[in-house]
C-alpha positions in Angstrom: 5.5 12.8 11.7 2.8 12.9 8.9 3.2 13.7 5.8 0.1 14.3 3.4 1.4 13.6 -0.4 1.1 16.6 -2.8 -0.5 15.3 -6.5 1.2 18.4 -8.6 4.5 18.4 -7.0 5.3 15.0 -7.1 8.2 13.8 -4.4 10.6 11.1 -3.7 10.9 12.9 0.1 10.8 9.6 2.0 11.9 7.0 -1.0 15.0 8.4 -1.7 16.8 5.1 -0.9 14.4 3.5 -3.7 15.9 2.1 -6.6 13.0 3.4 -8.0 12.6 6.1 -5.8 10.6 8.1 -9.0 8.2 5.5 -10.4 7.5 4.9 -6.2 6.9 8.5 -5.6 4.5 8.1 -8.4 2.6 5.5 -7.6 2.0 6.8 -3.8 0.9 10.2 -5.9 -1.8 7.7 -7.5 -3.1 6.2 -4.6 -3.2 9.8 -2.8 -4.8 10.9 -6.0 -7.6 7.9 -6.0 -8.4 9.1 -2.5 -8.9 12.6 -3.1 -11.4 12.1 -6.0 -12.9 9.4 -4.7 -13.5 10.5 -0.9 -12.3 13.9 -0.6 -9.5 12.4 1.5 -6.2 14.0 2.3 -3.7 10.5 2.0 -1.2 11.0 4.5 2.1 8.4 4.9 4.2 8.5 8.0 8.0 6.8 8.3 7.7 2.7 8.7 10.4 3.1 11.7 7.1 5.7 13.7 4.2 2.8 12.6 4.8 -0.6 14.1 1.5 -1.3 14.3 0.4 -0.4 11.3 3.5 -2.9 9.8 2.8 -5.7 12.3 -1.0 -5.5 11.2 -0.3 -6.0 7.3 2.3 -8.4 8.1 0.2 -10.8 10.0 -2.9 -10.6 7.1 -0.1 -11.2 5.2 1.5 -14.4 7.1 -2.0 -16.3 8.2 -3.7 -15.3 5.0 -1.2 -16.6 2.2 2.2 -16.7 4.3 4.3 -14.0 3.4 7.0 -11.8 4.4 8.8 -9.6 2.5 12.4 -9.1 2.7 12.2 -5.7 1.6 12.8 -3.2 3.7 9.4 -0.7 5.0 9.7 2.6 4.2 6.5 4.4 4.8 3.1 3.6 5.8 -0.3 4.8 5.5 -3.3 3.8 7.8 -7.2 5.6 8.2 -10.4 4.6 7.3 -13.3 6.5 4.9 -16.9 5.9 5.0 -16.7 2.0 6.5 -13.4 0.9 4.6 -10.2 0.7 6.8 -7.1 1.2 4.8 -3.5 0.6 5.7 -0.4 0.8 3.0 2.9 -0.2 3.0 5.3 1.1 0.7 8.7 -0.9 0.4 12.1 -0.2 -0.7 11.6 -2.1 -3.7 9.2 -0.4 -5.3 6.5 -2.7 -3.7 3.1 -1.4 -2.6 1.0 -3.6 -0.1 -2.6 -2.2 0.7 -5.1 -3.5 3.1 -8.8 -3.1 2.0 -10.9 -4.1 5.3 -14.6 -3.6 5.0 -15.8 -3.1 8.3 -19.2 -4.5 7.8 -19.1 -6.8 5.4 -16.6 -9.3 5.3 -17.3 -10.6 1.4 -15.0 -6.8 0.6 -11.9 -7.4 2.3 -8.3 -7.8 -0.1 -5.2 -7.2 -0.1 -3.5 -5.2 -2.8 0.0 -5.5 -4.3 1.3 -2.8 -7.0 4.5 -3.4 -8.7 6.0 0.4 -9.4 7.8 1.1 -13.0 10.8 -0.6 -13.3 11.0 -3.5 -10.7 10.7 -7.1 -11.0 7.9 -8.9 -9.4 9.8 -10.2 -5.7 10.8 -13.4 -5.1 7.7 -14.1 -2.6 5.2 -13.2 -5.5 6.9 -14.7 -8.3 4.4 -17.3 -9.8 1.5 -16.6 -6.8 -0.4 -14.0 -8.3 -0.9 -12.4 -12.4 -0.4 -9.2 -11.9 -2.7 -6.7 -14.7 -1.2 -3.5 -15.8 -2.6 -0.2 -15.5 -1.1 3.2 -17.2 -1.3 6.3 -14.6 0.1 9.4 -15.3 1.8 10.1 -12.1 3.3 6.6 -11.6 3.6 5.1 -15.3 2.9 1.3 -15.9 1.7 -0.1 -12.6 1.5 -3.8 -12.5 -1.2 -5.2 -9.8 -2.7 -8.7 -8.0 -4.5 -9.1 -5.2 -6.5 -11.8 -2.9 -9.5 -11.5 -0.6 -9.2 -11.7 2.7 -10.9 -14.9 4.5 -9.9 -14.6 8.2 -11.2 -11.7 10.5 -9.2 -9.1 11.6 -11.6 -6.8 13.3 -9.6 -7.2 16.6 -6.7 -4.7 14.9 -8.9 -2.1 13.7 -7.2 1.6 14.1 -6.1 4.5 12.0 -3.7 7.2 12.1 -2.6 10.4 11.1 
């Protein structure tokens, strides 16, 4: 079941086993926030135990591209595409948000995003990989954030939902 993330009424509905169930809530507001002004887009998350696909897709950009897994534990995800950018999120127990940036058509805009929510160490698997660069948000606080371009093509695993 879907559930599209209200920006005045901020919730934790769906983090609530966060340690940082607030400063997560917040930063899902700011991505859902991003997307309304920038496309007129409705951002919608759905439980990680109803997405497998969506999880097994950021998982493997994650593995071939710079081998990572996370030991945290999915909580929601978030996967659609606007204009000719496919988007898929995972948002983590942790406080860690993973996004996948896939430019359909041109393969030089392709990343993936990590944002660290208010309050929670960088995890062990990013610790001294990336710089993360802070960014102040009214709905989620400090957000710290890294990322890395995508070389590999993933084209295959294309799909949205909601």
């Amino acid at each position: 079941m879907s559930n599209i993330i209200d920006l005045k009424n901020v919730s934790t509905a769906g983090l609530e086993s966060s340690p940082v169930a607030e400063a997560l809530a917040g930063l899902r507001a700011n991505e859902a926030r991003y997307f309304r002004s920038k496309y007129q887009h409705e951002f919608t998350v759905v439980p990680a135990s109803e997405s497998q696909e969506t999880l097994e897709y950021v998982n493997r950009i994650l593995k071939e591209e710079r081998h990572l897994e996370f030991a945290a534990k999915p909580l929601e995800t978030s996967r659609f595409q606007v204009e000719n950018i496919q988007f898929a999120y995972i948002f983590y127990e942790n406080g860690l948000g993973v996004n996948v940036m896939y430019t359909v058509d041109d393969p030089k805009k392709r990343a993936v995003g990590f944002k660290l929510s208010e309050g929670m160490e960088v995890p062990a698997e990013l610790e001294g990989k990336f710089k993360f660069a802070r960014q102040k948000s009214k709905l989620a606080g400090t957000i710290r954030g890294s990322f890395f371009v995508i070389k590999k093509n993933y084209n295959d695993e294309v799909g949205t939902h909601e």
